[in-house]
C-alpha positions in Angstrom: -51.3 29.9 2.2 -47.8 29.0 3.2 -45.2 28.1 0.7 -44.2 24.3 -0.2 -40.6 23.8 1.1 -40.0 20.2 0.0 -42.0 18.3 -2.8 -43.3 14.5 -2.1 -44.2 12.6 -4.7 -48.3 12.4 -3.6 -48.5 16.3 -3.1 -51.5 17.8 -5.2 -51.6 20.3 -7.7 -54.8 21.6 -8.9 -55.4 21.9 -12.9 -58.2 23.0 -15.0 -59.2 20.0 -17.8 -61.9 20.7 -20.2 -63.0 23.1 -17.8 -63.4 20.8 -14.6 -61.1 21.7 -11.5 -58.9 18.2 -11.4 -56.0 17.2 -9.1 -52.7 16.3 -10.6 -49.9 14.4 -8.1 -46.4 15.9 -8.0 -45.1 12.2 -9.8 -47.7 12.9 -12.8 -46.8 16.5 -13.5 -42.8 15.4 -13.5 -43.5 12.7 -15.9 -45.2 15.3 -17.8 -42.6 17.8 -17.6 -39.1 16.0 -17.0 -38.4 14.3 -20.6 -39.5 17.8 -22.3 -35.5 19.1 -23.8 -36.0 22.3 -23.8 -36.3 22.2 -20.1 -32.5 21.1 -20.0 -31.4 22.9 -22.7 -30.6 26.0 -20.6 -28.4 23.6 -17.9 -24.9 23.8 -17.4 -22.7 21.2 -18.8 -21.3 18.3 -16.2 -17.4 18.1 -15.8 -16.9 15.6 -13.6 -19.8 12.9 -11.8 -19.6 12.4 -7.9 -21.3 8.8 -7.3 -24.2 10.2 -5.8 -25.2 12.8 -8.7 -28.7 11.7 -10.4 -30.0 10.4 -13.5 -33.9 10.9 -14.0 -35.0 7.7 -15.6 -39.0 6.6 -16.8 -39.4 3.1 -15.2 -42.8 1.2 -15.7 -44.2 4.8 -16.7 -43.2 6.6 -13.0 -40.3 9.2 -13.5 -37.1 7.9 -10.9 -34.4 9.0 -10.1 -31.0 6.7 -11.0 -27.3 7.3 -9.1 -24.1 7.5 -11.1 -23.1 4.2 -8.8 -26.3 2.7 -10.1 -25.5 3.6 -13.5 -22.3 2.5 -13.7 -22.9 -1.4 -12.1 -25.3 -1.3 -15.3 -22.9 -0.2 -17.9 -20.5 -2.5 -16.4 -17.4 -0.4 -15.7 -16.1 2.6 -13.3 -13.3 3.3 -15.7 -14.6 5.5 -17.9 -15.1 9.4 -16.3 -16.3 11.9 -19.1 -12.6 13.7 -19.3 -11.4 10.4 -20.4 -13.3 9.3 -23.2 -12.0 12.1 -25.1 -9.4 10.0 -26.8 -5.9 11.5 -26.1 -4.1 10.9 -29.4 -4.8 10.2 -33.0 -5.5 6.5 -32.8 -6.4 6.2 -29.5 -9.3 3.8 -29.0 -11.6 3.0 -25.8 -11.3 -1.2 -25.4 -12.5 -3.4 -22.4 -9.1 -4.6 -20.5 -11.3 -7.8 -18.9 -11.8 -5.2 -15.6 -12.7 -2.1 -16.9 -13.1 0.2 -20.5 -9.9 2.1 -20.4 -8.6 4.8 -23.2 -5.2 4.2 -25.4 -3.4 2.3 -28.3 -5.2 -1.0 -29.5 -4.0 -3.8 -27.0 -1.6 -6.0 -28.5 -3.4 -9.1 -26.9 -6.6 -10.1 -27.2 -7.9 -11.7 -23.8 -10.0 -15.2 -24.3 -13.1 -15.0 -21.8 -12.2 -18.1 -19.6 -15.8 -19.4 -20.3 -14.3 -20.3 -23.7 -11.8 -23.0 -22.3 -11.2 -25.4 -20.0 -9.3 -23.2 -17.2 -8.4 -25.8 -15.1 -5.2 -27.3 -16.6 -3.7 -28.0 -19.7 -4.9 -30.4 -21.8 -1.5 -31.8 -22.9 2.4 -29.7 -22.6 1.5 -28.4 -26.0 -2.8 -28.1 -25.9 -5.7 -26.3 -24.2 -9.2 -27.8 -25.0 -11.9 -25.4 -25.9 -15.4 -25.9 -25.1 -17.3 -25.8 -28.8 -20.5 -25.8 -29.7 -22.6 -22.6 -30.5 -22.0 -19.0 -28.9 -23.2 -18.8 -25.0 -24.0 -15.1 -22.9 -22.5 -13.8 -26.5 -19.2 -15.7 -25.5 -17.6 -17.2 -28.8 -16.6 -20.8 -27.4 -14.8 -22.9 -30.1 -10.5 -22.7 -31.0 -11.2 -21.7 -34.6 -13.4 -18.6 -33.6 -9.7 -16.9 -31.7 -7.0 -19.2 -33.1 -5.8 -20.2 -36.8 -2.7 -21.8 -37.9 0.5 -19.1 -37.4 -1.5 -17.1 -34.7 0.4 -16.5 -31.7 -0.3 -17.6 -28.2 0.3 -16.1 -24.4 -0.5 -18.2 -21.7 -0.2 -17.7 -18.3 0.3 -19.8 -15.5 0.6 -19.8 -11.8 2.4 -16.3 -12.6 5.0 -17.7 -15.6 4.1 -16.4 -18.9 4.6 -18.6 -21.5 4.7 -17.8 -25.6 3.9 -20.2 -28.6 2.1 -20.2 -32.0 -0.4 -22.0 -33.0 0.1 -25.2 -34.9 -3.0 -26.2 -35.3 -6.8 -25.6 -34.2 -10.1 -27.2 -34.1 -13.7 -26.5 -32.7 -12.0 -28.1 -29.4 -8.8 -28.2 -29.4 -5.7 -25.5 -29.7 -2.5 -27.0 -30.4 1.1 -24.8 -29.7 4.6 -24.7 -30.4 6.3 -23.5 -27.6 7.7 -24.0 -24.1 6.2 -26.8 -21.8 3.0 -26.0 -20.2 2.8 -27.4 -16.9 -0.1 -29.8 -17.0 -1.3 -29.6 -13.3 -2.1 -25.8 -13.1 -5.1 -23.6 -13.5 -5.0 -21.4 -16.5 -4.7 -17.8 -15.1 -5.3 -16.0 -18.9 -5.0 -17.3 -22.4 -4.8 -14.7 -25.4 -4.2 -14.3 -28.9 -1.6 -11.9 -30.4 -1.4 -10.3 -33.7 0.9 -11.6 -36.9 3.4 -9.2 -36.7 4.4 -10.3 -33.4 6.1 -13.5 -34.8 9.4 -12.8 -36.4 11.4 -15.7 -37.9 15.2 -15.8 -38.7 17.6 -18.1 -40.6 21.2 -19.0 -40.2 22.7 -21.3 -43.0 26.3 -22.6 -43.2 27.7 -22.9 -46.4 30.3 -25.6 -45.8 30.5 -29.3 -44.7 31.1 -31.2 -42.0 29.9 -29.7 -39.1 30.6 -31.2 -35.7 31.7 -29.8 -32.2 31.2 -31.1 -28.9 28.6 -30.6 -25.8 31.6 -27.5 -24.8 32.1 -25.7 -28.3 29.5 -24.5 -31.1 29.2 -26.5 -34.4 32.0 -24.6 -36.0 33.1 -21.4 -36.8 29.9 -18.9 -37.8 27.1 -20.6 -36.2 25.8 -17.7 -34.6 22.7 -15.0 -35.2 23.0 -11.6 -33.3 19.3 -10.6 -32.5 18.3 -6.8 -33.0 15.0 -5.1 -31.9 12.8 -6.0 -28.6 12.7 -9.5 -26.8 11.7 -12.3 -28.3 10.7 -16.0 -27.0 11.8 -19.2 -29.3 8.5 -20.7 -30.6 9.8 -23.9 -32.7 13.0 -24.3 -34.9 13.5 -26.9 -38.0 17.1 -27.8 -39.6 18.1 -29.6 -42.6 21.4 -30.3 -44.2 23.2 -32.3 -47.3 24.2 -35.1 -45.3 23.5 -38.6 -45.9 23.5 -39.5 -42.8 20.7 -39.0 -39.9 22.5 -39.0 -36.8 23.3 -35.2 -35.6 22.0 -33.3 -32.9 21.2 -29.8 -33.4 20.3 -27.8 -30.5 20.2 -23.8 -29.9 21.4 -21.4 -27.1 20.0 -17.9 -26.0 22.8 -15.1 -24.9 24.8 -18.2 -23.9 22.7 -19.8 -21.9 21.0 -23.5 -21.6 20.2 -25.6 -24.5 16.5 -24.9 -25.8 15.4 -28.4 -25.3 17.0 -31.7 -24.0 17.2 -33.4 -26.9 18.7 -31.5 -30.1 17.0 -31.9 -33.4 18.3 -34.2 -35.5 17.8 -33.3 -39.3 17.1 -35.8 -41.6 19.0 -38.2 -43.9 19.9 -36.0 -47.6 19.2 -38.6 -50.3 22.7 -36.8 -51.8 25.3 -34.7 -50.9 23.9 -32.4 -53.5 20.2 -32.6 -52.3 18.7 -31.2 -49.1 16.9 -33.6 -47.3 14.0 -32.8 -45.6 13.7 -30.2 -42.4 12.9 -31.8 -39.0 10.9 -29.0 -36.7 11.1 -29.6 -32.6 8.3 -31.0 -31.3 5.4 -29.0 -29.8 5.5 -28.7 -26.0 9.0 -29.6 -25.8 11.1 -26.0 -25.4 12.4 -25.3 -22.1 10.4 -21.9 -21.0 13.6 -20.0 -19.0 16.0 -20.8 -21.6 13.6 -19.5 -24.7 14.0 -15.3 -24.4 16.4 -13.4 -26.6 17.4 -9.5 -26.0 18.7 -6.6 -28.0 22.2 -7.2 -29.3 22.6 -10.4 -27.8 23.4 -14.0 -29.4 21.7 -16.7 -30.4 24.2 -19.8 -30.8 23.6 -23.0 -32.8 25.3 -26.3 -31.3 25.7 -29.8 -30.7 24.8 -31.4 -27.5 26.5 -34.8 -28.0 29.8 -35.4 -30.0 28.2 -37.6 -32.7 27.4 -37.4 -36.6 28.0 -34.4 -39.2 26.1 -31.9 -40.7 26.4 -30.5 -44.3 25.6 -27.4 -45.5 23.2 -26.9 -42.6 19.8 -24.6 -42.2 18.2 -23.4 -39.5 15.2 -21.2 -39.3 13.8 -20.2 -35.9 10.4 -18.8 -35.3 9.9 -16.0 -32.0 7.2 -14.1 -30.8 7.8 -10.9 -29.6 5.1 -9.9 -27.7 
């Protein structure tokens, strides 16, 4: 009898049961054989998978046979080869990237699926409308689920990236301090950031009567030198002593263009003793180029129109730095 070169699935072997001479197909003895372990036990470890190296799977009861292509479209992801999930440093954790799972530090942005939000445009300069209602394909899809109050923003659009914190957030509805969003663009990403990316600073001048004009700052001292890695104006408030609510208080980065058209005017003191109350820009009003702030460079606070005083003023700024 000549010897079997290559195996088919409906070849025959012949087996003894209960002492009657039975056939047995090659498929039925490999389901009987295949899933045993110590039959792999003895196998050489893999170090690296070629796309068309086999998996033997059971489907509907018939052993098959399943490719490391195959495998992978299931899983989801070709980014992940066996040398790499072997984190690299103490820390290192294996995260989804949106494309792929990839190895490293946790990501300091947290990418919203697009199915969450209205990716089409902007619902206002300063808004994005969420979609709401109950979880869909295991896709959170209200605000309130990423967002709360101080959390901060990165959106992108039509290539410009643009920072803010959240101001406020509903089921629906995301609300941001920060530079102008374009309202006639598609929404390219939109993510969440962790709190100690937003850093705020204060600069207060202890004297009276500050003034200047649209050429010179306020006065002597008005400036913050900013230390550390680059950071994008959010939102600033002021307040002052003054009586009188007529002054325009506007910021520049590195000596650049005013943050926003119109300065902030703090309000009316009820005293010269008393600070009145601060006045915060307005959401959606910060001009995105003139927002960043580098290492050792200055961040200067200024009038835009010759007009009004300011007493004992107070600014506090809020930046993320993504």
């Amino acid at each position: 009898m000549p010897a079997a070169t290559v195996l088919n699935g409906t070849d025959l072997f012949e087996i003894e049961q209960s002492g009657v001479s039975k056939k047995l197909t090659k498929t039925q003895l490999a389901a009987l054989l295949l899933p045993a372990p110590a039959l792999f036990s003895g196998l050489p470890a893999v170090t690296v998978l070629n796309d068309a190296d086999l998996f033997v799977i059971e489907q509907g009861g018939v052993v098959s046979k399943l490719t490391r292509l195959q495998f992978v479209a299931l899983v989801g992801t070709s980014g992940i080869t066996p040398d790499q999930t072997i984190l690299k440093q103490n820390g290192d954790v294996v995260y989804y990237d949106g494309t792929n799972f990839v190895t490293g530090l946790t990501p300091r942005w947290r990418v919203i699926h697009q199915d969450a939000y209205t990716e089409s445009a902007v619902a206002s300069s300063s808004t994005i409308t969420f979609a709401g209602g109950g979880p869909t394909g295991g896709i959170y899809l209200k605000g309130g689920q990423y967002f709360s109050v101080g959390s901060p923003v990165r959106t992108v659009i039509a290539g410009t990236t643009y920072y803010g914190v959240c101001t406020a957030v509903t089921d629906t509805l995301l609300t941001i301090s920060g530079a102008i969003l374009p309202t006639a663009t598609a929404i390219t990403s939109l993510s969440v950031g962790t709190p100690d990316m937003v850093r705020r600073v204060s600069m207060a001048f202890a004297t009276t009567a500050y003034n200047g004009s649209t050429t010179l700052v306020l006065t002597k001292g008005c400036q913050h030198r900013w230390h550390g890695a680059t950071g994008y104006l959010c939102s600033y408030e002021v307040a002052h002593m003054n009586t009188s609510a007529v002054i325009q208080v506007t910021l520049q980065m590195n000596g650049g263009s005013d943050v926003v058209a119109t300065g902030v005017i703090p309000a009316a003191a009820a005293s010269s003793t008393v600070y009145g109350n601060f006045t915060a820009s307005a959401a959606g009003v910060l001009i995105a180029a003139n927002l960043a702030i580098a290492h050792n460079q200055t961040i200067t606070a200024k009038t835009p129109v010759i007009t009004g005083l300011a007493d004992y003023l107070v600014i506090n700024m809020t930046f993320v730095v993504p």
